[in-house]
C-alpha positions in Angstrom: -108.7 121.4 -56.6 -105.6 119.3 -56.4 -107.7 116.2 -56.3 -109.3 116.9 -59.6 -105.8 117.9 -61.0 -104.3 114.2 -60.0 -107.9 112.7 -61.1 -107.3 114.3 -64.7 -103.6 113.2 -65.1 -104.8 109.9 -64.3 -107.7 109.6 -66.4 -105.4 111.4 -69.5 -102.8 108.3 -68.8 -105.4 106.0 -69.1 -107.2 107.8 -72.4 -103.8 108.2 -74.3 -103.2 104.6 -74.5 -106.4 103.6 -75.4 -106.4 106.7 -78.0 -102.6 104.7 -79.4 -104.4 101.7 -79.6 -107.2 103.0 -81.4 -104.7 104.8 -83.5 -103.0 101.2 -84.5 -106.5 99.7 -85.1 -107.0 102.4 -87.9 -104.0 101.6 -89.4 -105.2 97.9 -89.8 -108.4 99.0 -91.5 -106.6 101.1 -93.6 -104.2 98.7 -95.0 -107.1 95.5 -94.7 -109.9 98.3 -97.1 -106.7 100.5 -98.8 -107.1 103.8 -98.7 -106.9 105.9 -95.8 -109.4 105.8 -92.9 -110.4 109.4 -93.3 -111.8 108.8 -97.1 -113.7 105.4 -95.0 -115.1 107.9 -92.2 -115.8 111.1 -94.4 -112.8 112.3 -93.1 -112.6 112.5 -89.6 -111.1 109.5 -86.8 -113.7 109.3 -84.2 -113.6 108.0 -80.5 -116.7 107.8 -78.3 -116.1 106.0 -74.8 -118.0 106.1 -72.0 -116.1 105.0 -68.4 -118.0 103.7 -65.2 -115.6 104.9 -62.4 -115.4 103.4 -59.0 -117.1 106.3 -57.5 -120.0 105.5 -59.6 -119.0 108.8 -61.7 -119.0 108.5 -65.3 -116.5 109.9 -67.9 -117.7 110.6 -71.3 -114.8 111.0 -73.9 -115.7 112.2 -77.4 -112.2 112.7 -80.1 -112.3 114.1 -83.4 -109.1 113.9 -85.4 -109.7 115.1 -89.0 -107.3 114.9 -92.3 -105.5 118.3 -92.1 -104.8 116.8 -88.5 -107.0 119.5 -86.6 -108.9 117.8 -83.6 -111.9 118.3 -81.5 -113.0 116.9 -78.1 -114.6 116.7 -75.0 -113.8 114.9 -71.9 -117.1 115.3 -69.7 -117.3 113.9 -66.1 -120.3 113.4 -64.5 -121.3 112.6 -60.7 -123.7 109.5 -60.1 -126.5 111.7 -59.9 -125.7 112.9 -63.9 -124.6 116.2 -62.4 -121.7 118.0 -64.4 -118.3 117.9 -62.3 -115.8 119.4 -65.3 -116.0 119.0 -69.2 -113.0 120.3 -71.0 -113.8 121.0 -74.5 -112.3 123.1 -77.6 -115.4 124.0 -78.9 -114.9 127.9 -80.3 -117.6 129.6 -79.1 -115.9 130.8 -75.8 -113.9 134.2 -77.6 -113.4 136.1 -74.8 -110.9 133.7 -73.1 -107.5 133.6 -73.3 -106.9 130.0 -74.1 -109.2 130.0 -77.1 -110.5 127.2 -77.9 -109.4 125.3 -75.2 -111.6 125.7 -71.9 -113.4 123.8 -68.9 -116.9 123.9 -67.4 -117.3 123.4 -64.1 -120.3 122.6 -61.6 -122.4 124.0 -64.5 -122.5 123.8 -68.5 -122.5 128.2 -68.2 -119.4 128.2 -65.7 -117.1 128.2 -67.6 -112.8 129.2 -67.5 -110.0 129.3 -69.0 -108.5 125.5 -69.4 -104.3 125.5 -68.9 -103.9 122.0 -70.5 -105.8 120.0 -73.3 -106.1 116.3 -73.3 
C-alpha cells in the first residue's frame, strides 16, 4: 500500500505542473481570440493525457474545470496487460461513501472505497 501512496504523490507532482502549464497556455488563447476560454470550449477547460510509465503501466488523466470553477476527473492507472490498478474519480454516483464524490477503484471498476485525497 505504501508503494502506491509514494507512486500517487509522485505522479500528482508531475500532473500539477503540467496542469500550471496548461493553465498559462489558456491564458494565451484567451487574450490571442479575447474572450475567455470557457465561452471557446462551451465552457469547460479540458485535459486528456495519457503517460507510458517505465513499468510499461499506463496512466490515463482526464480534467474538467468548468466556469463556476467546479471540476471533474479521473486519474486511471492501468498495468501492461490493460488491467485496472486504481482510478480515482469524483464521479457522484458512489452515495453511500463518506467522501462523496471523491473515491478510488481498485483491482476492479466495482471495488470501490472511500478516496482520502483528490488530485
Amino acid at each position: 500500500m505504501l508503494i502506491y501512496k509514494l507512486i500517487k504523490e509522485q505522479l500528482i507532482l508531475m500532473l500539477s505542473s503540467r496542469i500550471s502549464r496548461y493553465d498559462s497556455e489558456i491564458k494565451i488563447l484567451e487574450k490571442k481570440h479575447g474572450g475567455t476560454y470557457e465561452d471557446l470550449a462551451h465552457q469547460t477547460k479540458t485535459k486528456e493525457e495519457n503517460f507510458d510509465l517505465e513499468d510499461r503501466s499506463k496512466l490515463h488523466v482526464k480534467e474538467y474545470r468548468f466556469r463556476d470553477q467546479s471540476r471533474k476527473y479521473s486519474y486511471h492507472w492501468e498495468d501492461s496487460d490493460g488491467n485496472l490498478i486504481i482510478r480515482w474519480d469524483n464521479a457522484e454516483h458512489w452515495k453511500n461513501l463518506p467522501t462523496i464524490p471523491h473515491h478510488k477503484h481498485t483491482s476492479s471498476l466495482r471495488n470501490v472505497s472511500p478516496s482520502e485525497s483528490s488530485p
